[in-house]
C-alpha positions as a LaTeX table, in Angstrom:
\begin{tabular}{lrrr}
\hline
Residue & $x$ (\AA) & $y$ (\AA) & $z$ (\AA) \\
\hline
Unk1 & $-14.45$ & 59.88 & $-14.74$ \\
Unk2 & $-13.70$ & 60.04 & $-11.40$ \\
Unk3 & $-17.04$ & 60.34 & $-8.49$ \\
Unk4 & $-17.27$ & 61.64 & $-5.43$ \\
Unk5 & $-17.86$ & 59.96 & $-2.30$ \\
Unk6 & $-20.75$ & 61.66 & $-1.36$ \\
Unk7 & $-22.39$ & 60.82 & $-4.68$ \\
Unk8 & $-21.74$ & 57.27 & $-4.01$ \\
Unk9 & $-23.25$ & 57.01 & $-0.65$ \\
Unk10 & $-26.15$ & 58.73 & $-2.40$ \\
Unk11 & $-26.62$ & 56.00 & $-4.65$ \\
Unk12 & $-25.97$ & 53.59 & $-1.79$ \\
Unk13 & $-28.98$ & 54.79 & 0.31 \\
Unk14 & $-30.89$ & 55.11 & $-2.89$ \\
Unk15 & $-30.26$ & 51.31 & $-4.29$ \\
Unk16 & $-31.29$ & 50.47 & $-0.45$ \\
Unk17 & $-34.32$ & 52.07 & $-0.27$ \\
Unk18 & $-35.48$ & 50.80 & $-3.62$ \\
Unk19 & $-34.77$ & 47.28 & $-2.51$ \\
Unk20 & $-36.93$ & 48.01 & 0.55 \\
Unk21 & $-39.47$ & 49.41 & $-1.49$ \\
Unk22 & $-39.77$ & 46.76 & $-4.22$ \\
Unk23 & $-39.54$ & 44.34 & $-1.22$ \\
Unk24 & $-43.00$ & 45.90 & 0.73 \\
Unk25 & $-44.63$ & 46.15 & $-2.87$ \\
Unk26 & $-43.61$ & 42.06 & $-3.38$ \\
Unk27 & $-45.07$ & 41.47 & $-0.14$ \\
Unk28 & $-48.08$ & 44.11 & $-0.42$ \\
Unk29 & $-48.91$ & 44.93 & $-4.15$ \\
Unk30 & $-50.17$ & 48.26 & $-4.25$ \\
Unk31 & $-54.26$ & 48.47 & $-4.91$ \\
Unk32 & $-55.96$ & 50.59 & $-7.56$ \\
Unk33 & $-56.45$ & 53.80 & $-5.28$ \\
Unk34 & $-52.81$ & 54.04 & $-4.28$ \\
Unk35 & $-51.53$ & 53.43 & $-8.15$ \\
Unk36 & $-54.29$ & 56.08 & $-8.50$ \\
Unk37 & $-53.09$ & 58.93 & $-5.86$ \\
Unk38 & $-49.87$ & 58.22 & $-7.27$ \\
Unk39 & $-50.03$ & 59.37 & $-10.45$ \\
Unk40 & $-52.36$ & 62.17 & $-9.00$ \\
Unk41 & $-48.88$ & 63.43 & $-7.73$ \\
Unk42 & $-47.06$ & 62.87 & $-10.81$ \\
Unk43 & $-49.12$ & 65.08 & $-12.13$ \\
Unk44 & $-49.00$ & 67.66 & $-10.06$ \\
Unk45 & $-45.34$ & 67.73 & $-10.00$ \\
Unk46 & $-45.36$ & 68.20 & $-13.58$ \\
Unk47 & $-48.40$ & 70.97 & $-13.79$ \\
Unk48 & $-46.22$ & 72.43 & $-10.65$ \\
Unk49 & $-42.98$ & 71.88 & $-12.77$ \\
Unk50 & $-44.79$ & 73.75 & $-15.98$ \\
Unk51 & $-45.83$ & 76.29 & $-13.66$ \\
Unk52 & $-42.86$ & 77.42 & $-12.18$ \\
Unk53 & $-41.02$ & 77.08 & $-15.91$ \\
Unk54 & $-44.13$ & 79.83 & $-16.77$ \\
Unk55 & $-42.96$ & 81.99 & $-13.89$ \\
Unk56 & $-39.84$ & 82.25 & $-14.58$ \\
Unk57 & $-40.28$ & 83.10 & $-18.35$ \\
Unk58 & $-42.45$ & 85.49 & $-17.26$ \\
Unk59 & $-39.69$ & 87.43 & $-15.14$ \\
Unk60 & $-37.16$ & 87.08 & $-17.84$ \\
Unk61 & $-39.26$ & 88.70 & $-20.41$ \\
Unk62 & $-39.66$ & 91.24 & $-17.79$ \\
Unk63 & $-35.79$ & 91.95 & $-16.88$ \\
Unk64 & $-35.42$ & 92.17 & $-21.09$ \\
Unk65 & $-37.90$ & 94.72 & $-21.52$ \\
Unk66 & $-36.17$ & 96.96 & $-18.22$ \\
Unk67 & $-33.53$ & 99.39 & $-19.33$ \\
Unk68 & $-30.15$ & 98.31 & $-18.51$ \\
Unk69 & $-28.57$ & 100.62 & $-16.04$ \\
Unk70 & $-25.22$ & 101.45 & $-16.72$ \\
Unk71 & $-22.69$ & 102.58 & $-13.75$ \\
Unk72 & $-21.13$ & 106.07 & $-14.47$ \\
Unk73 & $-18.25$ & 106.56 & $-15.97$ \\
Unk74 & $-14.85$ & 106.91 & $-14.00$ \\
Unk75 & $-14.96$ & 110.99 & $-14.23$ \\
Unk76 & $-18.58$ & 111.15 & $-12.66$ \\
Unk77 & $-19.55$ & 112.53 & $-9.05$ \\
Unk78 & $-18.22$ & 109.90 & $-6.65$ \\
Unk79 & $-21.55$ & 110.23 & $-4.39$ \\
Unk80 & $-23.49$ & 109.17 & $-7.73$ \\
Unk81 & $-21.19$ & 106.10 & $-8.37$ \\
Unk82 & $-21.48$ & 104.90 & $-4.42$ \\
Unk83 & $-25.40$ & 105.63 & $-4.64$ \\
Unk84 & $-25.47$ & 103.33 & $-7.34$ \\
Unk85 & $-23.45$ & 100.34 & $-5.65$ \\
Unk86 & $-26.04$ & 100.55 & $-2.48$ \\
Unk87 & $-28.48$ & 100.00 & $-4.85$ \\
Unk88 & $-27.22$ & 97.02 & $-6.35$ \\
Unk89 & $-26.44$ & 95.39 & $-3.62$ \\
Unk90 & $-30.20$ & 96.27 & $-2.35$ \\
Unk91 & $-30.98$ & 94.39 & $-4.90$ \\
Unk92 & $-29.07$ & 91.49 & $-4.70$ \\
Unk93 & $-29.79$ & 91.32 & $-0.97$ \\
Unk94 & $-33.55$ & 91.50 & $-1.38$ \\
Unk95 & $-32.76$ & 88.20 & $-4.12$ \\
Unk96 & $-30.56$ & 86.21 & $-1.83$ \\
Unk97 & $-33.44$ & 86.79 & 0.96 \\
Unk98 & $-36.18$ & 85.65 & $-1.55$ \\
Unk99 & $-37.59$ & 82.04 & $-1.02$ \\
Unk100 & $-36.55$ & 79.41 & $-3.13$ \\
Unk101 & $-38.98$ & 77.68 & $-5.51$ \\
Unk102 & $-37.84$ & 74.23 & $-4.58$ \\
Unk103 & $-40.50$ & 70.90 & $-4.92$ \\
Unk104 & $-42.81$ & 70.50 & $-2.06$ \\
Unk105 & $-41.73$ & 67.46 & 0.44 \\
Unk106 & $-44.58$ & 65.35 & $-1.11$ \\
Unk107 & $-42.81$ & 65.50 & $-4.69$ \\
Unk108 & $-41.84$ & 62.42 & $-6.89$ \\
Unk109 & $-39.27$ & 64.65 & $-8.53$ \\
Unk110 & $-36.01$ & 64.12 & $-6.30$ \\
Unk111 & $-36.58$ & 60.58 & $-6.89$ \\
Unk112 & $-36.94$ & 60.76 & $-10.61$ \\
Unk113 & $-33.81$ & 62.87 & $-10.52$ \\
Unk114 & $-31.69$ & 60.29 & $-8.25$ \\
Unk115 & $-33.19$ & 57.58 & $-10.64$ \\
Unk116 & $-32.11$ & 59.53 & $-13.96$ \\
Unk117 & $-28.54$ & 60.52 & $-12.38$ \\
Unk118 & $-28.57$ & 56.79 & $-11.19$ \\
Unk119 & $-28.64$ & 55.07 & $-14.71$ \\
Unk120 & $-26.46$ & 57.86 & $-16.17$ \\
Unk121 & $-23.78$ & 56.47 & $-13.74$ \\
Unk122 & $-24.48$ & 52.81 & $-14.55$ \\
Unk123 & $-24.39$ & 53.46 & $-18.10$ \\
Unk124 & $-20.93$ & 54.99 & $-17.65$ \\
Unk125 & $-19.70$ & 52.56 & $-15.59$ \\
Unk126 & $-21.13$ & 49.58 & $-18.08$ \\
Unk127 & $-19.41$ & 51.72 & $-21.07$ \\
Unk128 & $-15.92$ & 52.05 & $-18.96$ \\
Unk129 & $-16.09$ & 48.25 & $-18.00$ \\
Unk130 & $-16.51$ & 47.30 & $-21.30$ \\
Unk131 & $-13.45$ & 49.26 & $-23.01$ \\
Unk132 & $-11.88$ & 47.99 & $-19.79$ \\
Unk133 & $-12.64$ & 44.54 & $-20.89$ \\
Unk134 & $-11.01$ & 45.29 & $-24.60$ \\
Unk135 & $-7.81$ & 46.55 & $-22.90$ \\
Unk136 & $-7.12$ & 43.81 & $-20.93$ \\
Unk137 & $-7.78$ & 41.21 & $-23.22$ \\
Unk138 & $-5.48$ & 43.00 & $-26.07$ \\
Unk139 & $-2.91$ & 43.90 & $-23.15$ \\
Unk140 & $-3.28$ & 39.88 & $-22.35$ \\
Unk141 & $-2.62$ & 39.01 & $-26.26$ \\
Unk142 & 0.62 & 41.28 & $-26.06$ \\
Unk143 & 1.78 & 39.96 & $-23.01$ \\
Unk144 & 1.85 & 36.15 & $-24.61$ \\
Unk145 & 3.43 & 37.71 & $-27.66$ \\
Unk146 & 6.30 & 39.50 & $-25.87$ \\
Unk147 & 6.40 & 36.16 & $-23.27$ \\
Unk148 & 6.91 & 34.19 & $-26.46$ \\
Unk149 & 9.26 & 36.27 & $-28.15$ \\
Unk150 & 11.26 & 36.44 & $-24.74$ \\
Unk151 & 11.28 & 32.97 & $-24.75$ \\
Unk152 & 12.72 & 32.68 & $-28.49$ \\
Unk153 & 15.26 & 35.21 & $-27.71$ \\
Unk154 & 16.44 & 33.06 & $-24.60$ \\
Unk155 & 16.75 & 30.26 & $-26.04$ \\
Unk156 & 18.51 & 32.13 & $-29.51$ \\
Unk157 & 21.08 & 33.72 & $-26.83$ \\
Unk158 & 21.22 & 30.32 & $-24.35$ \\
Unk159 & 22.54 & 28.21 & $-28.01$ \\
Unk160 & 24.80 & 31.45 & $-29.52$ \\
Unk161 & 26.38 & 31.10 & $-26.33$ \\
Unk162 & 26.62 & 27.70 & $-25.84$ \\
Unk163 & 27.69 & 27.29 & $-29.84$ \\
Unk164 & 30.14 & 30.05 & $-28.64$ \\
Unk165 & 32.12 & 28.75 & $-26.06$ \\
Unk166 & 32.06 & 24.96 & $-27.80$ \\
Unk167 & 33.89 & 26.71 & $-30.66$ \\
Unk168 & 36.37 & 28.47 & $-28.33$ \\
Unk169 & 37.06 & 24.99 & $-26.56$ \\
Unk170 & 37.82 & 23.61 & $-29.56$ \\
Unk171 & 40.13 & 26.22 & $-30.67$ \\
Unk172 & 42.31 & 26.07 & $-27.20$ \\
Unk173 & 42.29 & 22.35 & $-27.49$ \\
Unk174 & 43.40 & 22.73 & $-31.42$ \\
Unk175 & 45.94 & 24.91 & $-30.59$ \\
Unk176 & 47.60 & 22.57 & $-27.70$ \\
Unk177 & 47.29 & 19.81 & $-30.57$ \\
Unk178 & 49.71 & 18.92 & $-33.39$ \\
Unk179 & 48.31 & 18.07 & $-36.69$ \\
Unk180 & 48.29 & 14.54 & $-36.38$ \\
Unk181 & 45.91 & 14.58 & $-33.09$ \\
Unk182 & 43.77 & 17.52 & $-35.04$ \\
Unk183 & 43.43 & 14.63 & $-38.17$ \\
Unk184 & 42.80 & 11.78 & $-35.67$ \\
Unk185 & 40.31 & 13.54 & $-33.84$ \\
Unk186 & 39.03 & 14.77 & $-37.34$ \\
Unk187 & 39.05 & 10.70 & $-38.44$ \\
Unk188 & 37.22 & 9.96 & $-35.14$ \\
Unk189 & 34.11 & 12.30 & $-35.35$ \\
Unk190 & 34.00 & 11.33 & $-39.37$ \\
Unk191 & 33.71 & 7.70 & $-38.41$ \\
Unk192 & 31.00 & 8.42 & $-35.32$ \\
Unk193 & 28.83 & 10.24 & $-37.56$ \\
Unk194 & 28.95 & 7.75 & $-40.23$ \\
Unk195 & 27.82 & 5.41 & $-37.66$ \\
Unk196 & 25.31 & 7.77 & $-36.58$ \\
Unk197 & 23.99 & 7.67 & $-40.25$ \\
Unk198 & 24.42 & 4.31 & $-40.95$ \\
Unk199 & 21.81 & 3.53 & $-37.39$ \\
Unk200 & 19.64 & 5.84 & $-38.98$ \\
Unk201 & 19.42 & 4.79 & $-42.36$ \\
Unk202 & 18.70 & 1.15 & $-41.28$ \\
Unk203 & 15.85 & 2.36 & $-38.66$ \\
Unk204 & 14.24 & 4.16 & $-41.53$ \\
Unk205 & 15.10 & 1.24 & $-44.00$ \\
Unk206 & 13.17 & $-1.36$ & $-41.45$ \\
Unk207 & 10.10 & 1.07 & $-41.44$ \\
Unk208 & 10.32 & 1.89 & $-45.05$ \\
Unk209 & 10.18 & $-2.18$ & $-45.26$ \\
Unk210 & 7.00 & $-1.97$ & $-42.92$ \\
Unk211 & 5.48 & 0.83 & $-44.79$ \\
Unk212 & 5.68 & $-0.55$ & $-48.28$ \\
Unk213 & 4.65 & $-4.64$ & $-46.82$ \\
Unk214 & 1.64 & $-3.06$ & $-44.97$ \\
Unk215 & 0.39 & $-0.45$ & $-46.88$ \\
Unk216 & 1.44 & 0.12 & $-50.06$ \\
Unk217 & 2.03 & $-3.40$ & $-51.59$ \\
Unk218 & $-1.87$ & $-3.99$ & $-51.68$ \\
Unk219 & $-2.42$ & $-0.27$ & $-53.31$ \\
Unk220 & $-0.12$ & $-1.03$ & $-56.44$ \\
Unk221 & $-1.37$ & $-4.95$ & $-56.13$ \\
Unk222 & $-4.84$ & $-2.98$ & $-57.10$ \\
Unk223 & $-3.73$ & $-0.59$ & $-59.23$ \\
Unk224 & $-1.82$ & $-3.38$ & $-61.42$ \\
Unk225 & $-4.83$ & $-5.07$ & $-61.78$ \\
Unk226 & $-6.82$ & $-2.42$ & $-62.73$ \\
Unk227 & $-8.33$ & $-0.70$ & $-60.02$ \\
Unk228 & $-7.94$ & 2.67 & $-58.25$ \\
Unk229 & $-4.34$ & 4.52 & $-58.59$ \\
Unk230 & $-2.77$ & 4.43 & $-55.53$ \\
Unk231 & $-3.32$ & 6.89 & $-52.79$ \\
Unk232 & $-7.00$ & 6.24 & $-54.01$ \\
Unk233 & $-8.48$ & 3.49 & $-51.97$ \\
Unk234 & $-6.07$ & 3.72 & $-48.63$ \\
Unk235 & $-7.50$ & 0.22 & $-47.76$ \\
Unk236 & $-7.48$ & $-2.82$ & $-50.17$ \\
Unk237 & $-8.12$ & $-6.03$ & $-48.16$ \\
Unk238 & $-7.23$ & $-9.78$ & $-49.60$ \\
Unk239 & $-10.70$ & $-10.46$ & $-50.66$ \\
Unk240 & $-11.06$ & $-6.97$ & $-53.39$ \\
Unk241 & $-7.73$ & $-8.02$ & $-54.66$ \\
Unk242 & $-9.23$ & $-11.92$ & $-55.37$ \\
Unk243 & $-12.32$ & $-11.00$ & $-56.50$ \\
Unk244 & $-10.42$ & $-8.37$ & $-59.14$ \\
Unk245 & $-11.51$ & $-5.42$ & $-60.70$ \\
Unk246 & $-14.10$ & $-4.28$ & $-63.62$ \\
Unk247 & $-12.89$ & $-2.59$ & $-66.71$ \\
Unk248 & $-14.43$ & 0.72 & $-65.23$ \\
Unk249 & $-11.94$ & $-0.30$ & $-61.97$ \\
Unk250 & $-14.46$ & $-0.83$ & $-59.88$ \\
Unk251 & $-14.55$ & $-3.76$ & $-57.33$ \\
Unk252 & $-15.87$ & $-6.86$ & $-58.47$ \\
Unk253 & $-18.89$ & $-8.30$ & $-56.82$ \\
Unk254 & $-18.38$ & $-11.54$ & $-54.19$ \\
Unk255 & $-19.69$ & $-14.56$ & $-54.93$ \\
Unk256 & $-21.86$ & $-15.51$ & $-52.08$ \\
Unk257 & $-21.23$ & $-19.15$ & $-50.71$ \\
Unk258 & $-24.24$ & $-21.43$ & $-51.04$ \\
Unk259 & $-25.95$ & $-22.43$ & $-47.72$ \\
Unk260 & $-26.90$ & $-26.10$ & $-48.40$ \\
Unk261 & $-23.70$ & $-28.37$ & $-49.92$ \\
Unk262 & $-22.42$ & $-31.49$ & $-49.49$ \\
Unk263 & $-19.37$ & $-32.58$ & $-48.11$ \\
Unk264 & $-17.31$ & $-32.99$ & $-51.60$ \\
Unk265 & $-18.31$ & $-29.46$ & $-52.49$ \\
Unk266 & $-17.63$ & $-27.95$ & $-48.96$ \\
Unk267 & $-14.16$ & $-29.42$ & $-49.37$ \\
Unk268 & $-13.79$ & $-28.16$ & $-52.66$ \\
Unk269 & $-14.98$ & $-24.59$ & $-52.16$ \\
Unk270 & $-12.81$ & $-24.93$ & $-49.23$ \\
Unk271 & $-9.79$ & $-25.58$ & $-51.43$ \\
Unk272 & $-10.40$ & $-23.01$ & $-53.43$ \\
Unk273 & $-10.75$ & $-20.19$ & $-51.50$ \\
Unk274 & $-7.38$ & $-21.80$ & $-49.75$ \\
Unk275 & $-5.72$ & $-21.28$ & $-53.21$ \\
Unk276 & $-7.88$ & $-17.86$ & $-53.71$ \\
Unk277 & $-6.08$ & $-16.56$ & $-50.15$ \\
Unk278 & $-3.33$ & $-17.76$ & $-51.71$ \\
Unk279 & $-3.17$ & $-15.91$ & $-54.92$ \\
Unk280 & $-4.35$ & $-12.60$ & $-53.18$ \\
Unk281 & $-1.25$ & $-12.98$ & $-50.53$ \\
Unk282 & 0.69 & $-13.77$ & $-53.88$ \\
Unk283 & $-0.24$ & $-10.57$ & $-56.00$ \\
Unk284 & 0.29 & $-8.73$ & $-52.78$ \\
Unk285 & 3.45 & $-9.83$ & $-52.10$ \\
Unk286 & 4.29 & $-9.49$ & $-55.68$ \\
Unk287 & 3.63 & $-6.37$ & $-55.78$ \\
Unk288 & 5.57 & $-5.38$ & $-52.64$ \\
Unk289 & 8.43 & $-7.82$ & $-54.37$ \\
Unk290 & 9.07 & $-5.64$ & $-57.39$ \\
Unk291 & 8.96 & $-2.48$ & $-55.93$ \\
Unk292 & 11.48 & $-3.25$ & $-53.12$ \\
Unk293 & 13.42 & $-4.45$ & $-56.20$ \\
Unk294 & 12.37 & $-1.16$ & $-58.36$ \\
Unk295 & 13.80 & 0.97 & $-55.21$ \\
Unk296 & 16.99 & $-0.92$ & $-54.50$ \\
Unk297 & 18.31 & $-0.67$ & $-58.15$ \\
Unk298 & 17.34 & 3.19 & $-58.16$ \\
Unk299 & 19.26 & 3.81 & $-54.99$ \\
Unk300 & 22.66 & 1.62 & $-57.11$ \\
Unk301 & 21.87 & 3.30 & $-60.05$ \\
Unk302 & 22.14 & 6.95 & $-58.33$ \\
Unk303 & 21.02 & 9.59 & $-60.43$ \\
Unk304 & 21.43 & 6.86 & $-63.71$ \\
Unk305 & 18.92 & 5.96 & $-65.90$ \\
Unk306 & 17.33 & 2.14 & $-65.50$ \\
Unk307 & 15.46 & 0.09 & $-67.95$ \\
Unk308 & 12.19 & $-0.74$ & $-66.61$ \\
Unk309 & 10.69 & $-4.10$ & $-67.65$ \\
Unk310 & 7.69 & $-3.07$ & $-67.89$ \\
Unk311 & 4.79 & $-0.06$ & $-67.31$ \\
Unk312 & 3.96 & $-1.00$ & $-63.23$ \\
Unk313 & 2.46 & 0.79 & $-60.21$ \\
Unk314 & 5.24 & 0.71 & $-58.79$ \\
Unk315 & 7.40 & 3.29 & $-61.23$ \\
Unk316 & 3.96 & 5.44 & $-61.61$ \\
Unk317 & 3.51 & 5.60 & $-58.28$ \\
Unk318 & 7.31 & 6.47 & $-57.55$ \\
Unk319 & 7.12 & 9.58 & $-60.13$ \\
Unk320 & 3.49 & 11.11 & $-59.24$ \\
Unk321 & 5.38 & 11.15 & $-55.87$ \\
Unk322 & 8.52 & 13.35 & $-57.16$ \\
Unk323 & 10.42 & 10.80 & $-56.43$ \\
Unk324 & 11.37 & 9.50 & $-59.47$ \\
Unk325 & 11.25 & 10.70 & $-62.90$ \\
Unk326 & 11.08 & 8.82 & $-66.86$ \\
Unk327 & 13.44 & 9.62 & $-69.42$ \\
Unk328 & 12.28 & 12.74 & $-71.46$ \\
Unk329 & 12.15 & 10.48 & $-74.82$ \\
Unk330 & 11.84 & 7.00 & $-73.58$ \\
Unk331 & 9.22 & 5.71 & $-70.50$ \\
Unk332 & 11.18 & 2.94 & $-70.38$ \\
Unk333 & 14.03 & 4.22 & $-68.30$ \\
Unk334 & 13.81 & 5.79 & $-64.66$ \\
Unk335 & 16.30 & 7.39 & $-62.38$ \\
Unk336 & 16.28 & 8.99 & $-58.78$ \\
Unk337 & 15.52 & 12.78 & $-58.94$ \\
Unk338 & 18.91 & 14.64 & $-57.89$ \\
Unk339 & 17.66 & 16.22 & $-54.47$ \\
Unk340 & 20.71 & 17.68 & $-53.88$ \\
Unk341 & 21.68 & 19.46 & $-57.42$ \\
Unk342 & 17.97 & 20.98 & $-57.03$ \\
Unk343 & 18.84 & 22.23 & $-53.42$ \\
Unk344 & 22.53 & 23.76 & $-54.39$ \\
Unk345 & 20.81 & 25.55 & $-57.46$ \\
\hline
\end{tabular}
């Protein structure tokens, strides 16, 4: 929708003199008499307005009910057809000469106009700013989509090329080799990998270690002794695990120490909870204990069957995680789950 300049300047002037308007009536409200003579003029615009809609009814009923004069034909007297032309443009003459019905100077209707025009333009512009709004922010969305997928496709090209030209070194410096070098090299790379996996399999052994000592061992510890399975409770502290469970494997209450003792008891409740710390540290490490154990003889076994000694948190807890699984006819014997037979299948 494109707008003229002029029409914008209108607006301009218009917007100003409003301001100025609404400014004086801020600073001077208008009284009762001038509200008053105002709307006398509204109204006469409009009975002026009705009027002159009256009128003009009036003359088109009367231009219907004239006969329609019709120019002669083109084998008619020539004098008759040029007669006929002055009078038309008589008439048209005597129109264009006629005064124009326009509002008197007075008249609240150019302003009602300007206003009307005025928030037709500002609705417009409101309705074109807002699908404005919607284009940008979806052109915005595509742009991060196409910046991201430029992005993957540099990077796909930046390591083709890169994989590229690492196997074409390879292949030049093959080709200068003899077998022998090709097999030593070969020999070398085996044995730096190895290393790499051996470094990597002892990092993850040492937090494996961590892992289970920390935060497992007191979970089974728990779950051996009745309480939640493991993965339950994440947090089993020294004092649950000495105080034990109920048969419903809830946590057994804590005996509360008595404020007023003598020495000899002090020293013997003292003692006690020494060799209660003691016993919770014990199961805990107990627990960690066998399933360090459990793990190592999985990992000799391979994919072999063990014998278990007995039904422990530690074997549960090692198939509910898939990591593990019990012989289909005896629960007595566990093995490693075959990762990679699954994965070639």
């Amino acid at each position: 929708m494109e707008i003229s300049d002029q029409t914008v300047q209108k607006i301009e002037r218009f917007a100003e003199n409003r301001q100025i308007a609404e400014r004086e009536s801020a600073r001077e409200p208008l009284s009762d008499t001038a509200l008053h003579a105002y709307t006398r003029r509204l109204d006469a615009t409009l009975k002026g307005l009705q009027e002159q809609v009256k009128r003009q009814e009036n003359d088109l009923i009367k231009l219907r009910e004239l006969n329609s004069v019709e120019l002669p034909e083109s084998g008619t007297d020539t004098w008759a057809r040029v007669s006929q032309a002055r009078r038309a443009k008589k008439a048209y003459d005597s129109v264009l000469k006629s005064e124009h019905e326009l509002p008197a100077t007075d008249s609240v209707l150019p302003s009602l106009l300007a206003l009307e025009e005025t928030a037709r333009l500002i609705k417009d512009n409101k309705s074109s700013v807002q699908l404005t709004a919607e284009q940008l922010s979806a052109d915005r969305d595509r742009l991060r989509v196409e910046d991201a997928n430029l992005r993957d496709s540099q990077a796909i090209a930046s390591g083709l090329r890169e994989r590229i030209q690492f196997i074409r070194n390879a292949q030049s410096r093959k080709s200068d080799q003899t077998p022998s070098q090709v097999a030593r090299e070969q020999v070398i790379q085996q044995k730096k990998q190895n290393k790499d996996l051996d470094r990597t399999s002892a990092r993850l052994k040492v937090g494996l270690d961590e892992f289970i000592d920390d935060t497992l061992a007191p979970m089974l510890a728990a779950e051996d002794l009745g309480g939640p399975t493991v993965g339950d409770a994440l947090e089993v502290s020294d004092a649950t695990l000495k105080a034990g469970y109920t048969a419903h494997g809830k946590p057994k209450k804590q005996k509360q120490p008595v404020e007023e003792e003598n020495g000899s008891q002090q020293r013997i409740d003292q003692f006690m909870q020494r060799s209660g710390d003691d016993t919770s540290r014990n199961k805990r490490e107990a627990a960690a204990k066998e399933f360090h154990q459990l793990l190592d003889d999985l990992l000799e076994a391979n994919t072999s069957y063990i014998n278990l000694k007995r039904d422990s948190a530690s074997s549960r807890f090692l198939v509910r995680a898939k990591v593990a699984q019990f012989h289909p006819r005896d629960a007595r014997r566990l093995r490693l789950i075959d990762f990679g037979r699954s994965l070639g299948t």
